[in-house]
C-alpha positions in Angstrom: -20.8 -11.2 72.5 -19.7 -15.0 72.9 -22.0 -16.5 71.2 -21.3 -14.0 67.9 -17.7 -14.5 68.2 -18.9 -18.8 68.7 -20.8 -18.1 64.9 -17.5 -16.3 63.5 -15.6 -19.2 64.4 -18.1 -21.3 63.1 -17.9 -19.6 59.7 -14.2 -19.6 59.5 -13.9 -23.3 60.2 -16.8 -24.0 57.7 -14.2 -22.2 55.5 -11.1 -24.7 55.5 -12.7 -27.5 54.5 -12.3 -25.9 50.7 -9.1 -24.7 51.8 -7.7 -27.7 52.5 -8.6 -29.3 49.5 -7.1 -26.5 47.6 -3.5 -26.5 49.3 -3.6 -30.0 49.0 -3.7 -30.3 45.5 -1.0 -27.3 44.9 -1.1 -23.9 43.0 -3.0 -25.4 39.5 -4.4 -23.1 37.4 -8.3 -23.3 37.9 -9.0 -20.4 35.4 -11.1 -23.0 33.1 -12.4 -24.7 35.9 -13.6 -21.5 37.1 -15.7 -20.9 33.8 -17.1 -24.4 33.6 -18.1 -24.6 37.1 -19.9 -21.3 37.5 -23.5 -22.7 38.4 -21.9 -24.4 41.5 -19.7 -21.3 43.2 -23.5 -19.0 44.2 -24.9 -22.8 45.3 -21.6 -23.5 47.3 -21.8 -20.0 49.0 -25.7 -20.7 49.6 -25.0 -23.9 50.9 -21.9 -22.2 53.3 -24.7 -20.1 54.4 -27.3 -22.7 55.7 -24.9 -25.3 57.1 -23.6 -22.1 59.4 -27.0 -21.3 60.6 -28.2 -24.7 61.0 -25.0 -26.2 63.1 -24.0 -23.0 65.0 -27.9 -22.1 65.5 -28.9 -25.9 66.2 -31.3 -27.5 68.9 -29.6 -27.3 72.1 -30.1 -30.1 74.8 -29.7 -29.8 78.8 -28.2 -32.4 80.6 -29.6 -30.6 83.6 -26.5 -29.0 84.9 -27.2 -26.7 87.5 -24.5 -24.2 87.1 -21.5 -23.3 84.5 -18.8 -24.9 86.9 -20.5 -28.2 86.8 -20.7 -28.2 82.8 -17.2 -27.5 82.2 -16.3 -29.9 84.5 -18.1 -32.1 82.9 -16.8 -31.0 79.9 -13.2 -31.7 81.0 -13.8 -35.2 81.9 -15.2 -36.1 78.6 -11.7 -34.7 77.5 -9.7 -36.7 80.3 -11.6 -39.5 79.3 -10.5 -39.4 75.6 -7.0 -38.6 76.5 -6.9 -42.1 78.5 -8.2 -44.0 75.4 -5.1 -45.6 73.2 -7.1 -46.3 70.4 -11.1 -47.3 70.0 -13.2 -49.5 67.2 -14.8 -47.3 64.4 -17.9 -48.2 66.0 -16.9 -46.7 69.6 -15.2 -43.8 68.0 -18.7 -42.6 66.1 -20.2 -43.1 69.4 -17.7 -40.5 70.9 -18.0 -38.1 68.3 -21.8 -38.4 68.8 -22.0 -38.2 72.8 -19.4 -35.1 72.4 -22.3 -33.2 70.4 -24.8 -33.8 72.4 -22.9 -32.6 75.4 -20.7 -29.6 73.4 -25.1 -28.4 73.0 -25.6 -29.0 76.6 -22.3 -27.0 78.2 -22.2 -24.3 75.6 -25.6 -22.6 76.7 -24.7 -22.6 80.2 -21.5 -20.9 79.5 -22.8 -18.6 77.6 -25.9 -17.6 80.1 -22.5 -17.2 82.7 -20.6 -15.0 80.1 -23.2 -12.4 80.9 -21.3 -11.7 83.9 -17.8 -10.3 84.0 -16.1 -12.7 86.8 -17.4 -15.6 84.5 -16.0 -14.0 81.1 -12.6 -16.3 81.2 -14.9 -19.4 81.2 -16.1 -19.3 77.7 -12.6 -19.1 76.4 -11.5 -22.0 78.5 -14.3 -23.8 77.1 -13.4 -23.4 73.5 -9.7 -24.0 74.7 -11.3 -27.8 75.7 -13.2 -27.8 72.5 -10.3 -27.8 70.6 -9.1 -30.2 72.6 -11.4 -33.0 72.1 -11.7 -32.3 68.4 -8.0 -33.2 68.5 -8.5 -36.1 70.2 -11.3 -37.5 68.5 -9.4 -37.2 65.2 -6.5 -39.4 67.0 -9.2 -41.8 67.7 -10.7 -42.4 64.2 -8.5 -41.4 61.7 -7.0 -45.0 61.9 -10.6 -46.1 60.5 -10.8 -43.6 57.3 -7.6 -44.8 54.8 -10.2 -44.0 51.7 -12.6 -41.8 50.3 -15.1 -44.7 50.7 -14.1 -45.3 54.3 -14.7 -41.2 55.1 -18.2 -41.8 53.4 -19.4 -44.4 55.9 -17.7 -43.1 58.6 -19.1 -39.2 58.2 -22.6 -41.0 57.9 -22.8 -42.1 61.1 -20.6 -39.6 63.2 -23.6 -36.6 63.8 -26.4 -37.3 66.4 -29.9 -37.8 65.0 -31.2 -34.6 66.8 -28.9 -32.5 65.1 -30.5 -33.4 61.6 -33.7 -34.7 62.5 -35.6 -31.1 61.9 -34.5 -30.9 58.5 -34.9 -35.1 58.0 -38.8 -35.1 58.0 -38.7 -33.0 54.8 -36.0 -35.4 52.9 -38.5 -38.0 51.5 -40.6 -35.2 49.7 -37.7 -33.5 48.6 -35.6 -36.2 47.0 -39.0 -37.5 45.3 -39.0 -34.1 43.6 -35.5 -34.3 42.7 -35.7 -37.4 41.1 -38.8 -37.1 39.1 -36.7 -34.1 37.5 -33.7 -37.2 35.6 -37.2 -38.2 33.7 -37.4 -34.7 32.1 -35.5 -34.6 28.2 -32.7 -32.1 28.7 -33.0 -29.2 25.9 -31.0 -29.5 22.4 -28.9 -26.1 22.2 -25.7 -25.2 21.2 -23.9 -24.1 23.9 -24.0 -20.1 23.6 -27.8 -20.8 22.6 -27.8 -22.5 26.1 -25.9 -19.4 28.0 -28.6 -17.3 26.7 -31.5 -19.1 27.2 -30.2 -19.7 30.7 -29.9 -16.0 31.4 -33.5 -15.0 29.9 -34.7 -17.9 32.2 -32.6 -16.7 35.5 -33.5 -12.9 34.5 -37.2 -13.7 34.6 -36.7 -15.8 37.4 -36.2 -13.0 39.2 -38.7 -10.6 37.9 -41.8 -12.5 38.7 -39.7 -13.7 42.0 -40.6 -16.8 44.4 -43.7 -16.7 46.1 -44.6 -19.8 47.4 -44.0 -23.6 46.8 -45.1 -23.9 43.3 -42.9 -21.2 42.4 -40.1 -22.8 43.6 -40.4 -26.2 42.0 -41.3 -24.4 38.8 -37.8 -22.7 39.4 -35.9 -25.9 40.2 -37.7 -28.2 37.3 -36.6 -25.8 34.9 -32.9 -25.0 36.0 -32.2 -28.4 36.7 -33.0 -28.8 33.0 -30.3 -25.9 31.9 -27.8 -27.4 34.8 -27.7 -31.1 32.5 -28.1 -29.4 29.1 -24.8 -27.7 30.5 -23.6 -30.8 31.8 -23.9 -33.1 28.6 -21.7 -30.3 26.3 -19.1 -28.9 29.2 -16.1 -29.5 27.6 -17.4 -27.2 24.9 -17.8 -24.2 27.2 -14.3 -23.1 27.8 -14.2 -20.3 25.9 -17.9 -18.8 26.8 -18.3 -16.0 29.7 -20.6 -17.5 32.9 -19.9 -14.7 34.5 -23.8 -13.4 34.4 -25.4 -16.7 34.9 -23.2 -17.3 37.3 -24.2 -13.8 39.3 -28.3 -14.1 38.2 -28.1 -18.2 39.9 -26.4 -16.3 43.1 -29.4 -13.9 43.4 -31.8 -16.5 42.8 -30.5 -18.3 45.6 -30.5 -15.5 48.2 -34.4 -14.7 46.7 -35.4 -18.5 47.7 -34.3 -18.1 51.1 -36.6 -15.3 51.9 -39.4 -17.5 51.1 -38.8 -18.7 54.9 -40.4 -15.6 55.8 -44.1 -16.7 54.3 -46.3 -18.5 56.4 -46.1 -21.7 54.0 -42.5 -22.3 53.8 -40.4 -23.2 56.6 -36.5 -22.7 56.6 -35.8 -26.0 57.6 -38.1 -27.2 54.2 -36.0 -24.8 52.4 -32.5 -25.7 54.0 -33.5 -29.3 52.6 -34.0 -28.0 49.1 -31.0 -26.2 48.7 -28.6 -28.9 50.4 -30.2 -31.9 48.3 -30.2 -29.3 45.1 -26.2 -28.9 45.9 -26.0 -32.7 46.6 -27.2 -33.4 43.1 -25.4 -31.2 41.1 -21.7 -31.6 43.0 -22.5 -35.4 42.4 -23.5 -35.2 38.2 -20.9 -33.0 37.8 -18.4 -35.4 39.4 -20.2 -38.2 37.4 -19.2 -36.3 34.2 -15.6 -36.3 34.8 -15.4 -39.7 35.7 -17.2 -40.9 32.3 -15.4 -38.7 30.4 -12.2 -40.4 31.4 -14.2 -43.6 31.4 -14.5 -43.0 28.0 -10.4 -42.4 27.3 -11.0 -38.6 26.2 -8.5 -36.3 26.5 -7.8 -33.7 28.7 -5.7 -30.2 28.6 -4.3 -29.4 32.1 -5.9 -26.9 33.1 -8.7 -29.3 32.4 -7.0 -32.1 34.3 -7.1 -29.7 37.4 -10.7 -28.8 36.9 -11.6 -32.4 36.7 -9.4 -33.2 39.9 -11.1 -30.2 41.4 -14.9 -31.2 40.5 -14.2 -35.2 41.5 -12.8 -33.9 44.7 -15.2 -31.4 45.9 -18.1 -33.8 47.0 -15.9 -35.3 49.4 -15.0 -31.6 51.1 -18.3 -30.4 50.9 -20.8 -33.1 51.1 -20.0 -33.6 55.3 -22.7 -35.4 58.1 -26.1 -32.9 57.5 -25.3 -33.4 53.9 -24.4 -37.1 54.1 -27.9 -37.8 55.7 -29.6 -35.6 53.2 -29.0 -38.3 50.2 -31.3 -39.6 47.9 -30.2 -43.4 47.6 -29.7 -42.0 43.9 -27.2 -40.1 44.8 -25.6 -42.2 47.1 -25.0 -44.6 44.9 -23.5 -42.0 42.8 -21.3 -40.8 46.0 -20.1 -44.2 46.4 -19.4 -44.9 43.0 -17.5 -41.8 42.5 -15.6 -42.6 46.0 -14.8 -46.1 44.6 -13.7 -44.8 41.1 -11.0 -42.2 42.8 -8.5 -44.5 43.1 -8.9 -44.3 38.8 -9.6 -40.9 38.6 -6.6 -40.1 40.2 -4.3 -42.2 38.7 -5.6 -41.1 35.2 -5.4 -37.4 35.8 -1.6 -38.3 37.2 -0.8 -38.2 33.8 -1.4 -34.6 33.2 -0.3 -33.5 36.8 2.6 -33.6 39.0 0.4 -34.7 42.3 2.5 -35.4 45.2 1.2 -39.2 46.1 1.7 -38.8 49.8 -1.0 -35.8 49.6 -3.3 -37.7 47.5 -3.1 -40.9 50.1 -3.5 -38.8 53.1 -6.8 -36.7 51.9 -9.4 -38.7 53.1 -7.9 -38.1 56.7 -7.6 -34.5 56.1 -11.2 -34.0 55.0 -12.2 -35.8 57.8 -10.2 -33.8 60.2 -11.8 -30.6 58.9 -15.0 -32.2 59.3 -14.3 -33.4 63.0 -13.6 -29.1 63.5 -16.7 -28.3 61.9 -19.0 -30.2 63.2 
C-alpha cells in the first residue's frame, strides 16, 4: 500500500513541473498554441509515463542497514547534516543531491519491507515527512548556483547518480546515431492540409500493420520524423487546420510502441531511450523554430507570442537529469543555444506580453526546485 501511494506521489510531483511553468507565465490564451503543438502533447504524456516508471521503479541500493530504525536514522542525520550547512560550492551541492539518492534508494526499501507490519505503519510517513525535508534543504543549498536557464542546464546535468541512468545509458549511442542520420533525410514538399492528410494516412496505417519488432519501429520513427519537420518548416501556416486526429492517432502510436517491451527482442529500457531522445529532439527543433523565426524579425499575433513563450520554455521544464543525460551532443548544442538565446527570446516576445519580469528572472530557480521534488 506504501509503495502505491510512494508512485502516486511520484506522479503528482512529475505533474508540477508543467504546472509551474504555466502559473508562471499567467492566464495567456494557448488556444493556437494548442493546435500547432499537437504532435508534442501524446509524446509529453508518453514521456510523463516512462520517467514515472523509471525514477519511482529505479535500481535500488543497500547500504546494508540491518533494520528500519537504523535507516531512518540514518536518514535524519543526512537531514541534520544539511540543516548545519550555511551555504556549499555548486560542486559540493551536486554531490549532496547525488549522495541523497543513493541513500533515499537504500532507506526507502527497508521502510517499506517494515510497513508490512502495523506497529511500523507510522514510519513510512515519517520518512516522507524527512523527504520533504531534505528536498527543501537541498534547494536552499543550490539555488544560489542556478540565476539562468544555462546555469540550470549544467547544474541538472550533474545532479542525478550514474546508477540511476546507467540502465538506459548503454543504449544512448545507438539511439542518437539513429536520430541523427534522420536531419540527412529531405523533408516532403506539401501544402500544409496536404501534410495533415498524409500524416493521418501514415499514422492510420501505422497502426494497422502495428510494431513488431525493431525494424518496424525505425521504419515508424524515419518516416514521422520526416512529417514532424515538414510540419515544422510551415507552422505558422497551420493555425487554422484541426490536429485533433493526428494528434489522437500519434497518442496511440505511442502506447502501441511501448508494448513492444513485451517481445523477447526489445527491452524497455531500449525503448524508454527511444522515446525520451524522440521527445528531446522534437521539444528542442521546435524551440529552434521560434527562436529563428524571431531571429528573422517576423511577426507575431499574441496568442502566438504565448505559444512561442510556451514552446521556448518547455525544454527547460521538461527536459530534467534522465533527460539531460540522454542528449545527443546535437541537441545539446541546441539546448544550450536555446538556453543562451532566452535572454532574447524573452525580451522580444515582451513586446507582445505583459510578463511580470520578477517571474521571468526567478524561473530558472523554480524549475530547478521542481526538479529537486521530482527527482
Amino acid at each position: 500500500m506504501e509503495r502505491t501511494n510512494s508512485q502516486s506521489k511520484c506522479q503528482i510531483i512529475n505533474c508540477k513541473l508543467t504546472d509551474i511553468v504555466t502559473q508562471t507565465i499567467g492566464k495567456s490564451n494557448f488556444k493556437w498554441f494548442q493546435k500547432t503543438s499537437f504532435l508534442l502533447s501524446a509524446t509529453l504524456l508518453f514521456l510523463c509515463t516512462l520517467l514515472i516508471l523509471s525514477f519511482c521503479s529505479s535500481k535500488e541500493e543497500n547500504n546494508g542497514f540491518k533494520t528500519s530504525t537504523e535507516a531512518y536514522n540514518s536518514y535524519v542525520g543526512f537531514l541534520l547534516d544539511l540543516k548545519s550547512c550555511d551555504s556549499l560550492s555548486l560542486e559540493d551541492a551536486t554531490v549532496k543531491i547525488r549522495e541523497w539518492q543513493v541513500l533515499r534508494d537504500s532507506v526507502y526499501p527497508h521502510i517499506s519491507i517494515d510497513t508490512t507490519k502495523n506497529s511500523h505503519a507510522g514510519i513510512f510517513a515519517q520518512t516522507e515527512s524527512v523527504t520533504e525535508d531534505i528536498k527543501t534543504e537541498l534547494f536552499r543549498l543550490s539555488e544560489k548556483h542556478v540565476h539562468s536557464f544555462t546555469e540550470l542546464i549544467k547544474f541538472n546535468k550533474v545532479c542525478m547518480p550514474d546508477h540511476r541512468f546507467a540502465h538506459i545509458n548503454t543504449y544512448k549511442s545507438g539511439v542518437g546515431n539513429f536520430f541523427n542520420s534522420l536531419d540527412s533525410l529531405r523533408i516532403p514538399n506539401f501544402s500544409p492540409k496536404q501534410l495533415v492528410r498524409n500524416y493521418s494516412t501514415f499514422l492510420n496505417h501505422a497502426l494497422q500493420i502495428g510494431f513488431s519488432d525493431r525494424n518496424s519501429l525505425f521504419s515508424f520513427f524515419r518516416e514521422e520524423d520526416l512529417y514532424f519537420r515538414g510540419f515544422l518548416s510551415c507552422f505558422n501556416e497551420f493555425e487554422d487546420l484541426d490536429m485533433a486526429e493526428v494528434s489522437e492517432l500519434t497518442e496511440k502510436c505511442c502506447y502501441e510502441i511501448l508494448k513492444l517491451s513485451d517481445k523477447e527482442n526489445m527491452k524497455f529500457d531500449e525503448l524508454k531511450c527511444f522515446m525520451i531522445m524522440r521527445t528531446n529532439r522534437r521539444l528542442l527543433q521546435n524551440a529552434t523554430v521560434c527562436i529563428e523565426h524571431l531571429k528573422k524579425g517576423g511577426k507575431l499575433s499574441k496568442n502566438q507570442a504565448s505559444a512561442y513563450l510556451w514552446m521556448t520554455l518547455q525544454p527547460f521544464s521538461t527536459i530534467g537529469p534522465l533527460s539531460l543525460n540522454l542528449l545527443t551532443i546535437k541537441d545539446e548544442q541546441r539546448f544550450l543555444y536555446l538556453s543562451d538565446s532566452m535572454p532574447y527570446i524573452l525580451s522580444e516576445l515582451n513586446e507582445y506580453l505583459s510578463i511580470d519580469y520578477d517571474n521571468i528572472v526567478y524561473l530558472p530557480k523554480q524549475i530547478l526546485k521542481a526538479t529537486l521534488y521530482n527527482l
